[in-house]
N, C-alpha and C positions, 0 to 999 in steps of 0.2 A: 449717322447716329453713333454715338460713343457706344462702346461696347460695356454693358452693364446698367447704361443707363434707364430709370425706370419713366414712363412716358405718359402720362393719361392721353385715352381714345374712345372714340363715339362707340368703339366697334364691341360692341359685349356680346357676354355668352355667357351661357348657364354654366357651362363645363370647362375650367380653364383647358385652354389648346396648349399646346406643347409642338413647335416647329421644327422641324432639323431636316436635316442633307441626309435624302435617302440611297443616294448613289456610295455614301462614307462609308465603309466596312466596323469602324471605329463607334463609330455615331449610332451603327445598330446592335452593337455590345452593347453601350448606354443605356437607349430608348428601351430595349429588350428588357434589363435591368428595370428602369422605371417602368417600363407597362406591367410587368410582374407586381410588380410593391403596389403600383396606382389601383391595382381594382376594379378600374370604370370612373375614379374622381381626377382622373385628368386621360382628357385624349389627345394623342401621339399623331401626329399624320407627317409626312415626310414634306417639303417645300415642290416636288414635283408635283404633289395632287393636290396641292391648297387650292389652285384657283377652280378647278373641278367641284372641291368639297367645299369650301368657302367662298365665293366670287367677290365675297366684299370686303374681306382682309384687306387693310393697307400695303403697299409696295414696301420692299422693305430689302435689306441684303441678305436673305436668308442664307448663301451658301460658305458664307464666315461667321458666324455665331446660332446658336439655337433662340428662338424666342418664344417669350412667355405671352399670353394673354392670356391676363386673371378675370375672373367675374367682375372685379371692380372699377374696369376699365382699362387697368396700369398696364401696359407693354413693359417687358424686361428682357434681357437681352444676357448672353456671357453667361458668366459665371451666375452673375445673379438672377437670370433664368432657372438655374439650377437650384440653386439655393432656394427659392420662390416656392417651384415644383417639389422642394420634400416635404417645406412648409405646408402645403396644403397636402400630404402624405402625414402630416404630423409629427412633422420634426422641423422644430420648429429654432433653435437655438442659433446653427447658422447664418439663418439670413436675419435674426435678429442683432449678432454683429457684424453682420452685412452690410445692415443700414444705420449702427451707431459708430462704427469704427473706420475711420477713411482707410488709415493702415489697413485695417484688415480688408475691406474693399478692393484696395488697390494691389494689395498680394495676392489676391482672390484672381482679379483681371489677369495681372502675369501670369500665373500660373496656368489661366484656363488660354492665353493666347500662346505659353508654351508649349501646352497640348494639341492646341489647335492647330499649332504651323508644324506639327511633327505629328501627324495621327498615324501616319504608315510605322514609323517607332514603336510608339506607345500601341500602337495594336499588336507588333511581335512581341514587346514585354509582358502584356496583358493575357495572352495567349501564352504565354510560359510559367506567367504565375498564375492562372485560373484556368486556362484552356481553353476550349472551344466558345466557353460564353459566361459575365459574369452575372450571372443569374443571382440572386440571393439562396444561397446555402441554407439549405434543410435539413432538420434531423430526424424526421417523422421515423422513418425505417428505422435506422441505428437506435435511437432514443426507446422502442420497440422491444428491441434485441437488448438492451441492455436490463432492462427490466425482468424479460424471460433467462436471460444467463445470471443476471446478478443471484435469483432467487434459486436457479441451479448449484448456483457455486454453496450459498449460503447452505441449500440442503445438505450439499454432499459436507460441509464443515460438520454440522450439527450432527448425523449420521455416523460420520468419523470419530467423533469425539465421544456420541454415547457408545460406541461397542466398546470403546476402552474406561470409560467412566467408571464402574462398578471396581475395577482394580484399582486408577489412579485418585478417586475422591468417594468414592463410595463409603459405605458402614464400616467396612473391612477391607480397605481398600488401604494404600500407601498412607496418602493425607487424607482421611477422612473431611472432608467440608465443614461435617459438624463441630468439629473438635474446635476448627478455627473459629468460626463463630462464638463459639462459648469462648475460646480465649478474648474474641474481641472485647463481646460481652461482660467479661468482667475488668479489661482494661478501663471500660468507660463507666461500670459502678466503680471503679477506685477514683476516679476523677470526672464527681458528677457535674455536670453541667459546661463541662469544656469541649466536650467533641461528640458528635452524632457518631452513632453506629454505621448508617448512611454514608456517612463522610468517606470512614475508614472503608469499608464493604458494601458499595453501591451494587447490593444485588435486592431480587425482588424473593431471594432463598428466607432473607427476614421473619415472610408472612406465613409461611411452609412452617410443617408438623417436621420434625425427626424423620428422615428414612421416605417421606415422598415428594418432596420440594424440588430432588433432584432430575428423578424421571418424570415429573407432570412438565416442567421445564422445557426438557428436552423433547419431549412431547407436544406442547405449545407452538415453540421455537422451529421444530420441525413442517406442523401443520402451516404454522405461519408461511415459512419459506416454499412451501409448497404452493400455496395460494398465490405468492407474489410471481412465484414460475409458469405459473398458468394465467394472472394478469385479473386476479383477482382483488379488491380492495386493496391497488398496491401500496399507495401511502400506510395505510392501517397493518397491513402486512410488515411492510419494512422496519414500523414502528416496536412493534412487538419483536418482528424476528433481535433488531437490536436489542431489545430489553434483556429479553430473555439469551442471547451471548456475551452481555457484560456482564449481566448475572450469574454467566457460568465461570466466564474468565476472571471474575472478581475472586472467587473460591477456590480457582483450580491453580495459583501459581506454587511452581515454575510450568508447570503442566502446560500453561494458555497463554503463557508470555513472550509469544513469537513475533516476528514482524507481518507474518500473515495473519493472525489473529486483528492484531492492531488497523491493520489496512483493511481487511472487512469489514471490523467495526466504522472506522474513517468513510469505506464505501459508502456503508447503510445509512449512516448519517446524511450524508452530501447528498445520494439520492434523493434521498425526500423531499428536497428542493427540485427536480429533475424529472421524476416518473408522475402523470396525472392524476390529482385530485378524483377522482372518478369511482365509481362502483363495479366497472369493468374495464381495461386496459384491452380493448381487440384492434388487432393489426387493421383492420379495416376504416376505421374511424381513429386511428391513433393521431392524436393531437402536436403539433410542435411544441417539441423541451423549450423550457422558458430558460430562457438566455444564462441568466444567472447560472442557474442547477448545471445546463452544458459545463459552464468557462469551471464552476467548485470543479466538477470531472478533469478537466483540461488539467487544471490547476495542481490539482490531485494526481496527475500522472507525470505531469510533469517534476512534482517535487518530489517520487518516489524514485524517478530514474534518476534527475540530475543528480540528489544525494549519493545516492549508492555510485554514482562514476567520482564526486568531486570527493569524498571520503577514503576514496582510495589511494588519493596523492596528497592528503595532510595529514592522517595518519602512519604512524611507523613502530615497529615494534621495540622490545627492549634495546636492542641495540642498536637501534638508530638504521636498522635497512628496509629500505620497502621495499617488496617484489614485484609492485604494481607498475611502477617507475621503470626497475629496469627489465622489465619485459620478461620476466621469467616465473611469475604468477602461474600460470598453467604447469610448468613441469609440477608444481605439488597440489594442485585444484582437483583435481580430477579423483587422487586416491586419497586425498585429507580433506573434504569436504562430506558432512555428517554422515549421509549415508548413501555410496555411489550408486549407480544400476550398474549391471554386465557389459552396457554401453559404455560406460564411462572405462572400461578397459580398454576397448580398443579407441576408443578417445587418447588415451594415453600413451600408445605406441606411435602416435603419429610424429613426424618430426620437427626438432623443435623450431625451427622455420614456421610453419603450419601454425605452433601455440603462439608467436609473436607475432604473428600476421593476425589472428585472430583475434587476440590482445589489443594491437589497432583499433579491430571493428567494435570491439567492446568500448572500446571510450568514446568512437564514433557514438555508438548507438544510444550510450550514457551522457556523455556531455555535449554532441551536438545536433542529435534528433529531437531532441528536447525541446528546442526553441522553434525549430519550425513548427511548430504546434501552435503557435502565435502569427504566423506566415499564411500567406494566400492559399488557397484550394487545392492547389498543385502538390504545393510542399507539405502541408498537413497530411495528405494520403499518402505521402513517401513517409512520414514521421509514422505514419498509423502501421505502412506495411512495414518497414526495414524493426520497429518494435516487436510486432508479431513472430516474424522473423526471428527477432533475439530471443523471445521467450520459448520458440520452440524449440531451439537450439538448447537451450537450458535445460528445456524437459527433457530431450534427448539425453543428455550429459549428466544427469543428475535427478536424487527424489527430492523436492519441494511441495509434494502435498500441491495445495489447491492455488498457491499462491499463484504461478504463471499463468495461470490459466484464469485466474481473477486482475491480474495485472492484462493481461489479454483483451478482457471484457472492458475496461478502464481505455485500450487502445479503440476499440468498436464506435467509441462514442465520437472519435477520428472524423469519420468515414459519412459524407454526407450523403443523401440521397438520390443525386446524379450520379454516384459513382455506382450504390447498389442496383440501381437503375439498368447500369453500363452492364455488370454481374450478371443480372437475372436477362440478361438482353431483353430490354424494356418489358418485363412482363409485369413493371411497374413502371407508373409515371411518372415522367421525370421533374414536372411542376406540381408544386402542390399548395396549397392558398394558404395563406397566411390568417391568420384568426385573431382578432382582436378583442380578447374576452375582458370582463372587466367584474367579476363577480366577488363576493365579499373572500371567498377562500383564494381567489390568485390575486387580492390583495394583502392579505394576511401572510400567503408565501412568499409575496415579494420585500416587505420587512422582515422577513427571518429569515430570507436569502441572502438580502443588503445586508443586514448584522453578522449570520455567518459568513460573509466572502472579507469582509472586514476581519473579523476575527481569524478567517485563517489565510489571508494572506500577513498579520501581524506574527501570529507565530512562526510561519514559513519562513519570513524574515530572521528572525532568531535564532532559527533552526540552521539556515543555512550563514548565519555566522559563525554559528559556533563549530558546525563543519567547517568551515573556512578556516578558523584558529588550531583545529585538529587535535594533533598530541599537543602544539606548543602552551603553554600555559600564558593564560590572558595576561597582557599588560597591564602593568602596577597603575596607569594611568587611567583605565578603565572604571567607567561608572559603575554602579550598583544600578540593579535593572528596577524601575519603578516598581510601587505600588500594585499599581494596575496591572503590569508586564507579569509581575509572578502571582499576581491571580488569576490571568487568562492561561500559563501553564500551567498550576496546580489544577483547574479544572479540565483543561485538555487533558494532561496524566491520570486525572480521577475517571472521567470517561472518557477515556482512549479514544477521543474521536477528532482529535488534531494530533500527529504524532510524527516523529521524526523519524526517517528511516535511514537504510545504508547497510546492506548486508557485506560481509567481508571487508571491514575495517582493514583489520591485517590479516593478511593471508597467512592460515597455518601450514608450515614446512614437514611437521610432523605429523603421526597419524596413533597415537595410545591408544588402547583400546583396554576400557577395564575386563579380567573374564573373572567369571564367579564360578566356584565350584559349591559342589557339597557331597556329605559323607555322612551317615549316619551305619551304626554296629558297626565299626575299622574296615566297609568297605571301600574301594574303589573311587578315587573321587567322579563326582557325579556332573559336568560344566551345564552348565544351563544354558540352554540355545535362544538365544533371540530371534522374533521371523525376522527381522531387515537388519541387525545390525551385524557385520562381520566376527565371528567365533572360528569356526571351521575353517580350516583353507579349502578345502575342494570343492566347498560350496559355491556358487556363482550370486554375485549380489543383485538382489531382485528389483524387479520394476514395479513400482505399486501405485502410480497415477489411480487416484488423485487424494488415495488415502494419506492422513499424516501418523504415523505410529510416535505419539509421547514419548512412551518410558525409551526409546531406543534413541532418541534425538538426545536425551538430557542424558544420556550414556555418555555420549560422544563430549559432551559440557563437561561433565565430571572426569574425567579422562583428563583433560587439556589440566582444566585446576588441579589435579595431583600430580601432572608431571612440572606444572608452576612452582610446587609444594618441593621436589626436590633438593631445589637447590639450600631450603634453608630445615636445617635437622631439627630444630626444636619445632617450630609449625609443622611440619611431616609427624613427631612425634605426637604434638597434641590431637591431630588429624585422625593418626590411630586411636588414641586413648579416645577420642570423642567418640568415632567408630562402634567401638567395642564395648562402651559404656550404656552407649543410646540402643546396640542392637540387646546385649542380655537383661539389661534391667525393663528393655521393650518401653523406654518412656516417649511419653507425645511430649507436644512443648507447654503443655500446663503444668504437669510434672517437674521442669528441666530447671534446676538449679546449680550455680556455680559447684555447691559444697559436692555434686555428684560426680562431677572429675577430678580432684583432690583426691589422692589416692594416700592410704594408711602412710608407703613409704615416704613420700612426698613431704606429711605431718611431720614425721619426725624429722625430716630434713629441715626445713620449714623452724622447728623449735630450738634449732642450733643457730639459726641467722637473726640478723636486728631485726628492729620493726621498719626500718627503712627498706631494706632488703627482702623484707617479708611482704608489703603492701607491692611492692616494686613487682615481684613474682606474681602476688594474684591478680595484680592488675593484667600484664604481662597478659597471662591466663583467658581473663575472661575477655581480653580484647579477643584472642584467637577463637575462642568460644563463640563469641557474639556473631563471627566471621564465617564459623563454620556454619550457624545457625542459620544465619543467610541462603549461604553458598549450597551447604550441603546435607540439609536436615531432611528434605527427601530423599536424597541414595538411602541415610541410617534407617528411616523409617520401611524404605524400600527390603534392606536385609533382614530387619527384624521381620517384617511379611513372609520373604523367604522364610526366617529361620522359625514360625509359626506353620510354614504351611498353608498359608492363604488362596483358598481355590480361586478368589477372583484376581489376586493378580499372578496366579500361575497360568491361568488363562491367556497372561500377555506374553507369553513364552512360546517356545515352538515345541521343546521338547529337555527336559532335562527337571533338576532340582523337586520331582514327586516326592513324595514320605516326608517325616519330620527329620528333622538331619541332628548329630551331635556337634559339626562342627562344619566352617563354612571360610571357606579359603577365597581372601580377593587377590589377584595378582595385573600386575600392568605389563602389558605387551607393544612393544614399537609394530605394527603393521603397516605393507605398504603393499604394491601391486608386483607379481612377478611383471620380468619383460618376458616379450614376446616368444622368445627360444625357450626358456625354461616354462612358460606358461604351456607350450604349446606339447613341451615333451614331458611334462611330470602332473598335466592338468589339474595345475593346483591356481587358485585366482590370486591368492593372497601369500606371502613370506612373513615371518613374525621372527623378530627375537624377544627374549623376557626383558625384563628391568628391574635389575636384581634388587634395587633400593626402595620395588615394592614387592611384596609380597606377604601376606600376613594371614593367621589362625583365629580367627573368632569362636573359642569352646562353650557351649553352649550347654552342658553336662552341668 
């Protein structure tokens, strides 16, 4: 008989049978395989016991092809034996072009007699990409775990975020929340009917009184995350935990505009596709992640590593050098990177051999762990562990707050349940049934799965073109992106729940560090101590897993921007004038008009030049204005609190700047890490020289 060929026979059976060569090693990887997925709707018996279990089977060549015998009489043979057998597992597609496509019939044939005449091959192969057995891959355990870490992670953000809230968005805080609001608020009465409130500030702060919208919030947001960590109502949990953090991050920028922010939010989204519909999440009854929600996860880790490796080699800085390239990134990673630990000192004594060997692994672990994420069983758990790996390496090296340890949890969903299996030495089972539920809610999630994995593998694409193009600016030949294209961004951007990532574009060679003093009666100046960020040299830089401290991160931002500001005098000078305008007049940005930097001598300057000359300069003007406003209207708001006296954001201090001050001195400092010799014999962690082209008086009298 041809091999494939399907045969009508007397011989029927309630239960299709399923033939194969039990002595094959190859053949019980398969059958093992199918009798897992089969359930009991097809039985398996090997050709040495057929005539034992069946006596009336036809003769047949059992120990060159597997054969089918369906309910409906048909014998099938080969490949289309197989294909037969998933069909009645309900999958049904293949053998539908099995039997309308000769081509594909007949590529089907070769293929299954190429396997056939090589099974001792194909079983070493098989065994190296799946291992001991190609079981179908389970998430029950991990899918589990991801739910109870996810809602850990979320807690410790939201917990993180309120102890410094009251300083950074509070009443009396830097940026007040509310203040924004009312500016939004009256942007959209000037131009009724063009743009929702919504639109601009997707938070649910809207519905909130003045002064408790913040902490019921965080309060919510909390209990929520709490819930989902214990595997309580976790969709309804994740739901709310997100509402209530874009609600927060909508209010709080630059405060909340991190890449960890963003990727929590992206998380909780994607989840909800992933964690069970259910009233209770218990490890004992935990259901398989539906496919979709897993690959959003996969998908999701994968576009956060590969960016962050492929960004490193399209981007370049001002002058055309990458340090990613030529391997010498780590000599300034370690002490210019926002805020080191104690660790990252002796990270940076090691030699430079060590950082470029390391440098290596880092692109490994960025641009090619990445893809076996897509690779058989084997290689996905190298991707799961050699990630884990890198991220704790990270922690070690450096503060990131909650991020690695949420990208962590992203690697978890890796790891299928043969392996945890292998972990807890079987004190769980290594098979676990498959569930074929079909209820109106895992219908409902399976169209808002299909629509979100659509929608964010369209943006990912985008994303990682435009990382691809890097610094170089797009080709003149280049289209304009559809309609469509810059709607599905504008809303990804609006809720940060498709977003592009790539930390360390270009790596900083330098290390500025703003210090602020203050003086009030002609005493002593007074420096104001940050808990994490470098002031002191003989301080030792702290490790604060899994806290993220705000105001000392966007230190380290505003640093970099005024050593940018350098090189050009008149920006550096507006820079000040804006400074010192914004800290004494103490204005918010409803207040803040051009005419308020326009200074008396300016006027009369100004009254000797044309009107060419004179529009040329205010323009000029409120270009840098607009920039700073941007850039840096939180540090100004920051020092006017200072120079008030703000007990909630003196609270984000470690020690320094008490009483009202008369005047308040900011200066910039090049900081980098002693070496080892001088570290060891003057125990100072940190060397500083000033930067004499800042330094400046804000009088406040």
């Amino acid at each position: 008989m041809r091999l494939g060929k399907r045969n009508p026979s007397k011989f029927r059976l309630k239960t299709p049978l399923l033939v194969w060569d039990g002595e094959c090693g190859f053949c019980r990887l398969c059958t093992d395989r199918i009798q897992t997925l089969a359930q009991g709707r097809v039985e398996l018996v090997p050709y040495q016991d057929l005539a034992d279990k069946f006596p009336q089977v036809p003769e047949m060549d059992y120990d060159k092809s597997v054969v089918l015998f369906a309910t409906d009489g048909e014998t099938f043979t080969g490949a289309g034996a197989i294909y037969r057998t998933y069909m009645e597992l309900g999958h049904n597609w293949a053998f539908q072009c099995y039997s309308r496509f000769k081509w594909y019939a007949g590529l089907s044939e070769w293929c299954y007699r190429l396997i056939a005449d090589n099974r001792r091959l194909f079983s070493r192969l098989t065994k190296i990409f799946w291992g001991s057995n190609i079981l179908p891959d389970t998430y029950r355990i991990s899918g589990w775990l991801f739910g109870r870490l996810l809602g850990l992670i979320t807690l410790i953000a939201f917990l993180s975020f309120w102890s410094q809230a009251d300083g950074l968005i509070g009443s009396s805080g830097i940026i007040p929340y509310q203040d924004d609001l009312d500016h939004v608020e009256r942007i959209i009465q000037s131009q009724p009917g063009e743009i929702s409130k919504w639109s601009l500030r997707p938070t649910l702060l809207w519905l909130f009184d003045n002064g408790t919208g913040m902490h019921t919030l965080f309060l919510i947001g909390t209990l929520a995350a709490l819930l989902l960590t214990i595997g309580i109502l976790p969709h309804i949990a994740i739901i709310v935990s997100w509402a209530c953090y874009i609600s927060l991050a909508s209010v709080a920028e630059p405060f909340m505009n991190f890449q960890w922010d963003a990727l929590l939010l992206e998380t909780l989204f994607l989840s909800l596709f992933l964690v069970p519909w259910s009233y209770q999440d218990q490890p004992k009854y935990a259901p398989e992640p539906y496919f979709l929600g897993r690959w959003l996860v996969w998908l999701l880790l994968f576009k956060l590593m590969f960016e962050s490796g492929l960004v490193k080699f399209t981007y370049f800085s001002a002058d055309g050098s990458n340090t990613w390239s030529d391997l010498t990134a780590l000599e300034y990673h370690y002490w210019t990177q926002p805020i080191p630990s104690w660790i990252s000192w002796y990270f940076h004594q090691l030699p430079s051999w060590i950082d470029k060997v390391s440098l290596v692994l880092t692109y490994l672990c960025e641009l090619g762990l990445p893809f076996f994420i897509f690779l058989p069983r084997r290689f996905r758990r190298l991707s799961c562990l050699g990630l884990i790996v890198f991220q704790v390496l990270i922690i070690l090296t450096g503060n990131y707050g909650f991020f690695n340890l949420l990208t962590i949890v992203l690697c978890i969903m890796l790891a299928d349940d043969q392996w945890f299996s292998n972990l807890f030495q079987d004190r769980i089972g290594t098979r676990t049934s498959i569930s074929h539920r079909s209820s109106m809610n895992d219908r409902a999630r399976r169209v808002l799965a299909g629509l979100a994995t659509i929608c964010f593998c369209w943006t990912m694409l985008i994303y990682l073109d435009r990382d691809w193009q890097g610094s170089s600016p797009p080709a003149p030949s280049s289209s304009a992106p559809s309609v469509i294209t810059q709607s599905l961004i504008q809303t990804a951007q609006l809720t940060r729940s498709m977003n592009a990532y790539g930390l360390f574009r270009v790596m900083t060679i330098t290390r500025p560090e703003i210090i602020i003093e203050s003086r009030s009666d002609n005493e002593e100046w007074n420096p104001i101590l940050f808990k994490y960020k470098p002031v002191e040299l003989e301080s030792p830089p702290r490790f604060f897993l899994p806290h993220m401290p705000r105001l000392d991160w966007q230190c380290w931002f505003e640093a970099l921007f005024i050593e940018r500001l350098l090189s050009n005098p008149f920006a550096l000078s507006v820079y000040l004038r804006f400074l010192d305008v914004m800290v004494r007049s103490d204005l918010n940005i409803s207040q803040i008009q051009l005419d308020n930097f326009i200074l008396e001598k300016d006027r009369e300057v100004l009254r000797t030049l044309g009107r060419a000359d004179q529009q040329r300069y205010i323009q000029n003007l409120q270009i840098h204005i607009n920039n700073y406003m941007n850039r840096s209207y939180w540090f100004a708001r920051f020092l006017a609190a200072v120079a008030r006296s703000e007990d909630s954001v003196h609270d984000l201090f470690s020690t320094g700047g008490t009483g009202s001050p008369d005047k308040i001195k900011v200066s910039l400092y090049q900081y980098s890490f002693t070496n080892a010799d001088a570290g060891w014999e003057s125990g100072a962690w940190w060397q500083r020289e000033p930067v004499e082209e800042f330094s400046f008086i804000i009088d406040l009298e």
